[in-house]
C-alpha positions as CSV (number, residue, x, y, z in Angstrom):
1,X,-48.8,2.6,-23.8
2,X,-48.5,-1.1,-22.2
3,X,-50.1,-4.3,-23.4
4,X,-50.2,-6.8,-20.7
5,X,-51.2,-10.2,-21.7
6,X,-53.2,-11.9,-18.6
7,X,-55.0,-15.2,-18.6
8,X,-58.1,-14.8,-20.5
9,X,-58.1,-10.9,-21.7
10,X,-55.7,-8.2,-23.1
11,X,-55.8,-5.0,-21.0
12,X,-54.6,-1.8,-22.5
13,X,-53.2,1.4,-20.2
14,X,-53.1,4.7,-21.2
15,X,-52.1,7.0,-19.1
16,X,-54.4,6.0,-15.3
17,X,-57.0,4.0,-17.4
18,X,-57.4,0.8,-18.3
19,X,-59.5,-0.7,-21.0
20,X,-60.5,-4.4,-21.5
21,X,-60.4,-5.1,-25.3
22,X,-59.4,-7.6,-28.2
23,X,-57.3,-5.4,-30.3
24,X,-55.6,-2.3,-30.1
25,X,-54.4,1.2,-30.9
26,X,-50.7,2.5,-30.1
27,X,-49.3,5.1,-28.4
28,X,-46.3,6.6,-30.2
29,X,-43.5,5.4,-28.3
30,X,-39.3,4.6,-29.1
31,X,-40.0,0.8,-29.2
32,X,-43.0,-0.6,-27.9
33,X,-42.6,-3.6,-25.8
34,X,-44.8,-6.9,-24.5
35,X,-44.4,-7.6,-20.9
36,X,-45.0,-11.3,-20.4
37,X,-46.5,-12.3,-17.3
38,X,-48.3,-15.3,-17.0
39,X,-46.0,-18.2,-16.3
40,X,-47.1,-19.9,-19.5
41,X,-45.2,-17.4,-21.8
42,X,-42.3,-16.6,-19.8
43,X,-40.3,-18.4,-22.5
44,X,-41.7,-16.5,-25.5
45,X,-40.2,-13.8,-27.3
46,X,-43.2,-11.7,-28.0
47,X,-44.2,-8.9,-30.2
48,X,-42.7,-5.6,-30.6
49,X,-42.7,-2.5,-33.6
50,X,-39.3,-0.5,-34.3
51,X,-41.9,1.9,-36.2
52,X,-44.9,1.9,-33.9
53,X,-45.8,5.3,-34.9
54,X,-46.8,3.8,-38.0
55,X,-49.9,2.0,-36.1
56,X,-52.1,5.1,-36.1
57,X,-52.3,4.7,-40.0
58,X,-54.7,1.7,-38.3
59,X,-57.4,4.1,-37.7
60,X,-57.7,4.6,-41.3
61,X,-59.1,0.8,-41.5
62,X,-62.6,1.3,-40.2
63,X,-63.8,4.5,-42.0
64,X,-61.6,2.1,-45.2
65,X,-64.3,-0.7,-44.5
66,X,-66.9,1.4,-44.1
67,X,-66.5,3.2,-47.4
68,X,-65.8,-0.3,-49.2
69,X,-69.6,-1.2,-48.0
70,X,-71.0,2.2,-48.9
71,X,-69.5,1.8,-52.3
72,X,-71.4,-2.1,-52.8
73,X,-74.1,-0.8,-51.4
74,X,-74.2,1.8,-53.6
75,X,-73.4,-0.1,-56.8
76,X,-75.8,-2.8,-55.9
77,X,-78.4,-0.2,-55.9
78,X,-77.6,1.0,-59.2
79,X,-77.9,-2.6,-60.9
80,X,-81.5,-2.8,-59.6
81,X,-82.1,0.2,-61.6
82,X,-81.1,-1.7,-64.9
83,X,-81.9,-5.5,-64.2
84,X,-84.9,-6.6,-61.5
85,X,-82.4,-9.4,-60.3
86,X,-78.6,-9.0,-59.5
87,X,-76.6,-12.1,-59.9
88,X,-75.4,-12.9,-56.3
89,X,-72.3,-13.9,-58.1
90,X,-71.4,-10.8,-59.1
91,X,-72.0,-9.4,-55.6
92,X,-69.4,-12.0,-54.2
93,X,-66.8,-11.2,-56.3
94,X,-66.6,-7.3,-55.8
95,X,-66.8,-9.1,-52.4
96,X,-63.8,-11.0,-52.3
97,X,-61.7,-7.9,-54.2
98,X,-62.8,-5.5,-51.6
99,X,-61.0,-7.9,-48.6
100,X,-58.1,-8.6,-50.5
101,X,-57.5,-4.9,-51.0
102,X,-58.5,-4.1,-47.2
103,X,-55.8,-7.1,-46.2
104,X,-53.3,-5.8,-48.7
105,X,-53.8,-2.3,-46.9
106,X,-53.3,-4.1,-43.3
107,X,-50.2,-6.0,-44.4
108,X,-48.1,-2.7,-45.6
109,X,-49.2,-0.7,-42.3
110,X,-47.9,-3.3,-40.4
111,X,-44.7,-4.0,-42.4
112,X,-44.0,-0.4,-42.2
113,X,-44.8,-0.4,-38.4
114,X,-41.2,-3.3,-38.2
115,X,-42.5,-6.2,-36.6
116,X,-40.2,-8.0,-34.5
117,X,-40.3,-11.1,-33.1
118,X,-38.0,-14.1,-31.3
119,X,-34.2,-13.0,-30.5
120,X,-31.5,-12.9,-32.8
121,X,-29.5,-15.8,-33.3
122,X,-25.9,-15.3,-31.7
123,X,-23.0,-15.4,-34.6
124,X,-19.3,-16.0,-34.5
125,X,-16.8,-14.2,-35.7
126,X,-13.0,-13.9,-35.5
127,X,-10.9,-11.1,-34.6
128,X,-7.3,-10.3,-33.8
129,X,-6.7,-8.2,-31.0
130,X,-3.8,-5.9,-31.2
131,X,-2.2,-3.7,-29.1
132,X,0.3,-0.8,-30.7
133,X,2.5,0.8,-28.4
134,X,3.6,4.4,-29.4
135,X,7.0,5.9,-27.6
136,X,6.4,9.3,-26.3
137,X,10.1,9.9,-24.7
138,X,11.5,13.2,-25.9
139,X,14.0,11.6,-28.4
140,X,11.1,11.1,-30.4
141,X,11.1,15.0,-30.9
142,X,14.5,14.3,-32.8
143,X,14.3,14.6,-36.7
144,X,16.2,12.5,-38.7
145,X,16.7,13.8,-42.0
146,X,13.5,15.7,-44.4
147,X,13.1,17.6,-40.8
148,X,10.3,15.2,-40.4
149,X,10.2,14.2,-36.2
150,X,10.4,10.6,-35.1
151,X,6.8,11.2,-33.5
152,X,5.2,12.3,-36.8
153,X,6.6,9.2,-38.4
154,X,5.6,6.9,-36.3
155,X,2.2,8.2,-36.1
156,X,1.9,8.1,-40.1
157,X,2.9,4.3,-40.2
158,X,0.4,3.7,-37.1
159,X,-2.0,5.2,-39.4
160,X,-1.6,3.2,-42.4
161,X,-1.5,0.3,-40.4
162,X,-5.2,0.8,-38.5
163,X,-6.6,0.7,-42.0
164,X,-5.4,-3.1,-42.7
165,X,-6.6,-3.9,-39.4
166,X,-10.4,-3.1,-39.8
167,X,-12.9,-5.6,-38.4
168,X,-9.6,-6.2,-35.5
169,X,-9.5,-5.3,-32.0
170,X,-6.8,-2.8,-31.7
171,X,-5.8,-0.9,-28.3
172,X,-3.6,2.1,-28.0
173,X,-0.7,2.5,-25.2
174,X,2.0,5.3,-24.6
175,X,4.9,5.1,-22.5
176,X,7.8,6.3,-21.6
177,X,9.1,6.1,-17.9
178,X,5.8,4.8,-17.2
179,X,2.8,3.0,-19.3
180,X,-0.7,3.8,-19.5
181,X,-3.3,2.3,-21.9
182,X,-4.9,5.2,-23.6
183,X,-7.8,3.4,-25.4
184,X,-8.7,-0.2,-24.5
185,X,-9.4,-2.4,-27.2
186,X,-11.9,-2.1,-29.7
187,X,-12.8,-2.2,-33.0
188,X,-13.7,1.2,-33.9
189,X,-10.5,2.9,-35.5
190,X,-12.0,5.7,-35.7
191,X,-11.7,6.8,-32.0
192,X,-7.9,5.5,-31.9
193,X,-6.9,7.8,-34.8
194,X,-8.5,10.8,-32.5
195,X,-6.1,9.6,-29.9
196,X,-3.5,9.5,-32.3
197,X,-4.0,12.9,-33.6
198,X,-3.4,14.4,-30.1
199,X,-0.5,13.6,-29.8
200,X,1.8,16.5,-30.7
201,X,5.3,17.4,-30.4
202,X,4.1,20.2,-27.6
203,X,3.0,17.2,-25.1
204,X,5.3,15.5,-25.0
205,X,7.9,16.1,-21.8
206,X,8.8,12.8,-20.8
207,X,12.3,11.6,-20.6
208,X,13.5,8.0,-20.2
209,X,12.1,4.9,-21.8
210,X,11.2,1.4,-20.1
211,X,10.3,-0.6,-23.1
212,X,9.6,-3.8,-20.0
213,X,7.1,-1.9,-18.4
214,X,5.3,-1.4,-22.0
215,X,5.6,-4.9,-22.5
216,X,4.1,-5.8,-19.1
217,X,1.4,-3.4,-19.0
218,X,0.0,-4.3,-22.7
219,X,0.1,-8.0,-21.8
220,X,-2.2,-7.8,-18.7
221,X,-4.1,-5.4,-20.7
222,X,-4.6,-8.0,-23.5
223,X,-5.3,-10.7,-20.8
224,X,-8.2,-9.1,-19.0
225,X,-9.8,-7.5,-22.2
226,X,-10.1,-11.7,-23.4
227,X,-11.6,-12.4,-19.6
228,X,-14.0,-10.3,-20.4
229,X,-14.8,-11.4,-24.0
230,X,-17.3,-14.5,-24.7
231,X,-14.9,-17.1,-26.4
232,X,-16.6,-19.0,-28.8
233,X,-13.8,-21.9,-29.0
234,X,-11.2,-23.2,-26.7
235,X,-8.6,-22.3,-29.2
236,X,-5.5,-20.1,-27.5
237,X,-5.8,-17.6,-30.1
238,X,-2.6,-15.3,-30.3
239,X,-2.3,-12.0,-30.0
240,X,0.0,-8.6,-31.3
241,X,2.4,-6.1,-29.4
242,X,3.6,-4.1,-31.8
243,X,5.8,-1.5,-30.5
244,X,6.9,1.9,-32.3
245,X,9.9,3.2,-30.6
246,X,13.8,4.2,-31.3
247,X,15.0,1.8,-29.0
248,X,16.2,4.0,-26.5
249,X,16.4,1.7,-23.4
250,X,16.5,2.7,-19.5
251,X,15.5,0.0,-18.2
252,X,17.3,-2.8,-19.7
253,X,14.6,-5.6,-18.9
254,X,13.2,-5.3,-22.2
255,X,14.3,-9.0,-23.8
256,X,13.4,-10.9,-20.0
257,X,9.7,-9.1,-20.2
258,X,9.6,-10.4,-23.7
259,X,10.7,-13.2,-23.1
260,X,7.9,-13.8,-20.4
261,X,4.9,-12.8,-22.9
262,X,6.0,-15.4,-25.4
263,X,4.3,-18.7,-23.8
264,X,1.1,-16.5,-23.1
265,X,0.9,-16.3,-26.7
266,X,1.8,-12.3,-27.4
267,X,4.0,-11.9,-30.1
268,X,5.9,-8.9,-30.3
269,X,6.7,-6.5,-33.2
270,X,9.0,-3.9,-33.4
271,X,8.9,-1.1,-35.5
272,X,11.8,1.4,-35.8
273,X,11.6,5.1,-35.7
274,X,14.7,7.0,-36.7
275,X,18.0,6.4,-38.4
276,X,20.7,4.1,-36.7
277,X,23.8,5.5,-38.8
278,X,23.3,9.1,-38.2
279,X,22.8,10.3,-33.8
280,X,20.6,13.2,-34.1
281,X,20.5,16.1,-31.1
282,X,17.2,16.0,-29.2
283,X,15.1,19.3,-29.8
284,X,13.0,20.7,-26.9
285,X,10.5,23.1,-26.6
286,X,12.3,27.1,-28.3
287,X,11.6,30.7,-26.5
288,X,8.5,32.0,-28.3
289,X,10.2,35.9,-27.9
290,X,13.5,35.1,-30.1
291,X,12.7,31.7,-31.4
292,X,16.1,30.0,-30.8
293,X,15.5,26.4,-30.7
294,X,17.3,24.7,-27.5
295,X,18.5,21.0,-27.2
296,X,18.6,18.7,-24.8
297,X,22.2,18.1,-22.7
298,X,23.4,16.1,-19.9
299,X,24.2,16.9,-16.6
300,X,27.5,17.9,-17.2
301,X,25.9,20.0,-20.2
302,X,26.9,17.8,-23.3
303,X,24.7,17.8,-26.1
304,X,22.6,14.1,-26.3
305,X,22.5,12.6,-29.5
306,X,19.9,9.8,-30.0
307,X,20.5,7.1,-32.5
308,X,18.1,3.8,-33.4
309,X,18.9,1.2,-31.6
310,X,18.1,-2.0,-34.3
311,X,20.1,-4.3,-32.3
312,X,18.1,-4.0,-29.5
313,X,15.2,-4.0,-30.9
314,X,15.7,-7.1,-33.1
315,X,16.1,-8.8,-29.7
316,X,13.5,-7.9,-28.1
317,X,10.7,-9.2,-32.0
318,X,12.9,-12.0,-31.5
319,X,12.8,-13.4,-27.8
320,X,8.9,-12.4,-28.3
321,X,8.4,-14.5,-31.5
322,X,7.6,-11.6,-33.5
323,X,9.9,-9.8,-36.0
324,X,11.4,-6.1,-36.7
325,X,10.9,-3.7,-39.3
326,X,11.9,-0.1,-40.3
327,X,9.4,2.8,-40.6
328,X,11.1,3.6,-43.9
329,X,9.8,-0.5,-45.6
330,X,6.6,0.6,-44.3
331,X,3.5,-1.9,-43.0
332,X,3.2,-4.2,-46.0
333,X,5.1,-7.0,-44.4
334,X,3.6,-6.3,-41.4
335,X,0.2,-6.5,-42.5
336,X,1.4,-10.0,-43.6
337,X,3.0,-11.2,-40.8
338,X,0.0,-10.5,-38.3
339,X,-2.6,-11.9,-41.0
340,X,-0.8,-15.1,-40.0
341,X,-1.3,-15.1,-36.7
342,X,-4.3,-17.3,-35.0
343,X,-7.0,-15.2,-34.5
344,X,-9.5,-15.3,-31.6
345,X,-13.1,-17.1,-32.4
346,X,-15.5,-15.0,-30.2
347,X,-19.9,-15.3,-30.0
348,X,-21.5,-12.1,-30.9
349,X,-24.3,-11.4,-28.7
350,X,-27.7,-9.9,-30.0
351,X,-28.0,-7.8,-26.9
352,X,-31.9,-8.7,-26.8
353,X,-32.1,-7.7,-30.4
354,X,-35.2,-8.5,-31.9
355,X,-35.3,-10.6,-35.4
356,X,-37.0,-8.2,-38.2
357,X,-40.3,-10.2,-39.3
358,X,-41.4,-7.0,-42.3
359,X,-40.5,-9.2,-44.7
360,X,-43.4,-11.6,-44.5
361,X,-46.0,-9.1,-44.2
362,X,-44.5,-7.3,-47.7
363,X,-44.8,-10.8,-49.1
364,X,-48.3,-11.0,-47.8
365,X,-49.3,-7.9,-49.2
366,X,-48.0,-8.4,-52.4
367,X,-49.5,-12.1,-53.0
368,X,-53.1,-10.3,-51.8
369,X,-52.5,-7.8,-54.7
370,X,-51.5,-10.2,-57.2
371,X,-54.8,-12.3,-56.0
372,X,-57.0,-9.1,-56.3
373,X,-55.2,-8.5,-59.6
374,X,-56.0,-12.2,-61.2
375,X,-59.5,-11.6,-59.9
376,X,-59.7,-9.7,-62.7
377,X,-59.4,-12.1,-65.4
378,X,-60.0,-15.6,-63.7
379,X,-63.6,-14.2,-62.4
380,X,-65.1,-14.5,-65.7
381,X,-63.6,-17.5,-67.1
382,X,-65.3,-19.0,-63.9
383,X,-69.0,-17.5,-64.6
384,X,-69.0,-18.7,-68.5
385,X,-68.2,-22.4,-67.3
């Protein structure tokens, strides 16, 4: 169904005819729209129902009036029987409770039909977006004590930590050799923790780490997701690397790319996965047939041990004004730390949103029923002055 408002007259269309009335009957539709054509009204935000099913429970209104005169009618012919004249009084009041009930009646069909009228208001909010880089190198299939993998760590304090960052933008990045941005920032964790969860011991196969190219990759990431966010203030809000890793290095450009997010106002955490006392060998996938459980060697067929590198990666929190911490002192002080930080005052757009207006037609009802109630009770006071 369409309502097209013209000059003079509404039209209504249903279907490949066209009707000129002054009220109307709906279709059942998903949301039920006013298109606004004359130049007049461009402007307006016009009516619409979020429950316009709820309109057919109009029909009942006529046969509703029609019944409330039957019923005076009625009545009025029974008085006669008793007394030869009926004071008109009388009449006027059944009169007066009879609309008050049909308005009452009016007002809750249309409150439960949603109204909506004039867009919402845009609000502001602030947010912190985050980016937490996960190593998936192959020494993070090494375990370091409790047989408990570097990877399963590091996804268990990623974990705890998306729960203190609810109502935060948070993105998700793996890398390795290379760096790819798994899930772009947002604020549902719920879809990052299904990212998280994939990521098993069986897929991972890459070997060599380039923390730099994490570094560089999240930044422009964290740059372009801001160009295409509506700031609500010119403040440079700052924003979070945080990187879970075991410091193995190949590229050894780590501190310069660090170094280079700093004055674009990343800050960059390190978290470290692993023990940096104890090198551990690196496992790799067994044979299924006698379950022997191979490990990783060098060319010259060595066994490589993999250790935590702290050192390194206290330089690299450090030159990107950010701090380190151990998997083992968990997030608490990281929680902290980034609760700190400057967060990012952005407009929340309505999206065309509608403002709910049921509210005023429940009042309305419910002042009508209180009127038809005190009608009651103040109607004969009245008649005896």
């Amino acid at each position: 169904m369409e309502l097209k408002f013209l000059n003079v007259f509404a039209t209504l269309s249903f279907s490949n005819r066209t009707y000129a009335c002054c009220s109307f009957v709906p279709q059942t539709v998903s949301l039920w729209h006013i298109r606004r054509e004359n130049p007049l009204i461009k402007n307006m935000n016009w009516l619409r129902f979020g429950n316009p099913e709820y309109l057919h429970f109009l029909w009942a209104i006529p046969p509703l009036i029609f019944l409330l005169l039957f019923g005076m009618r009625q009545k009025q012919k029974a008085l006669l029987r008793f007394h030869s004249n009926v004071d008109p009084a009388h009449l006027q009041r059944h009169k007066i409770q009879a609309g008050l009930l049909l308005l009452s009646c009016l007002c809750i069909i249309l409150a439960v039909a949603r109204p909506q009228w004039g867009a919402k208001p845009e609000s502001v909010a602030e947010r912190l977006d985050v980016i937490l880089a996960l190593d998936i190198s192959t020494s993070m299939l090494a375990e370091d004590g409790q047989s408990v993998r570097r990877l399963d760590r590091a996804k268990e304090v990623m974990f705890s930590l998306l729960a203190e960052l609810e109502g935060d933008r948070v993105g998700l990045l793996y890398f390795a050799e290379a760096s790819f941005v798994v899930c772009p920032l947002t604020s549902d964790t719920g879809t990052l923790r299904e990212f998280l969860a994939a990521v098993t011991a069986e897929t991972l196969a890459h070997s060599g780490t380039r923390i730099a190219n994490a570094i560089e990759t999240a930044t422009a990431r964290l740059f372009l997701e801001e160009k295409n966010a509506t700031i609500a203030s010119g403040i440079n809000a700052q924003k979070a690397l945080i990187l879970f890793t075991d410091g193995e290095d190949h590229g050894g450009e780590a501190i310069k790319a660090a170094k280079a997010a700093a004055p674009k106002g990343v800050h960059i955490y390190c978290v470290g996965i692993g023990s940096p006392v104890r090198p551990v060998p690196i496992p790799l996938r067994g044979d299924v047939s006698t379950g022997a459980t191979p490990y990783k060697r060098d060319v010259n067929g060595q066994l490589v041990l993999t250790a935590l590198d702290e050192e390194l990666l206290q330089e690299i929190a450090k030159a990107g004004n950010g701090n380190y911490y151990h998997a083992k002192t968990g997030i608490t002080q990281l929680a902290t730390d980034l609760a700190r930080l400057e967060k990012q005052r952005f407009t929340v757009r309505a999206d065309g949103a509608y403002q709910e207006r049921f509210q005023w037609f429940v009042a309305g009802a419910l002042i009508l029923l209180i009127f038809h109630g005190l009608h009651f009770r103040l109607w004969p006071r009245k008649s005896h002055r």
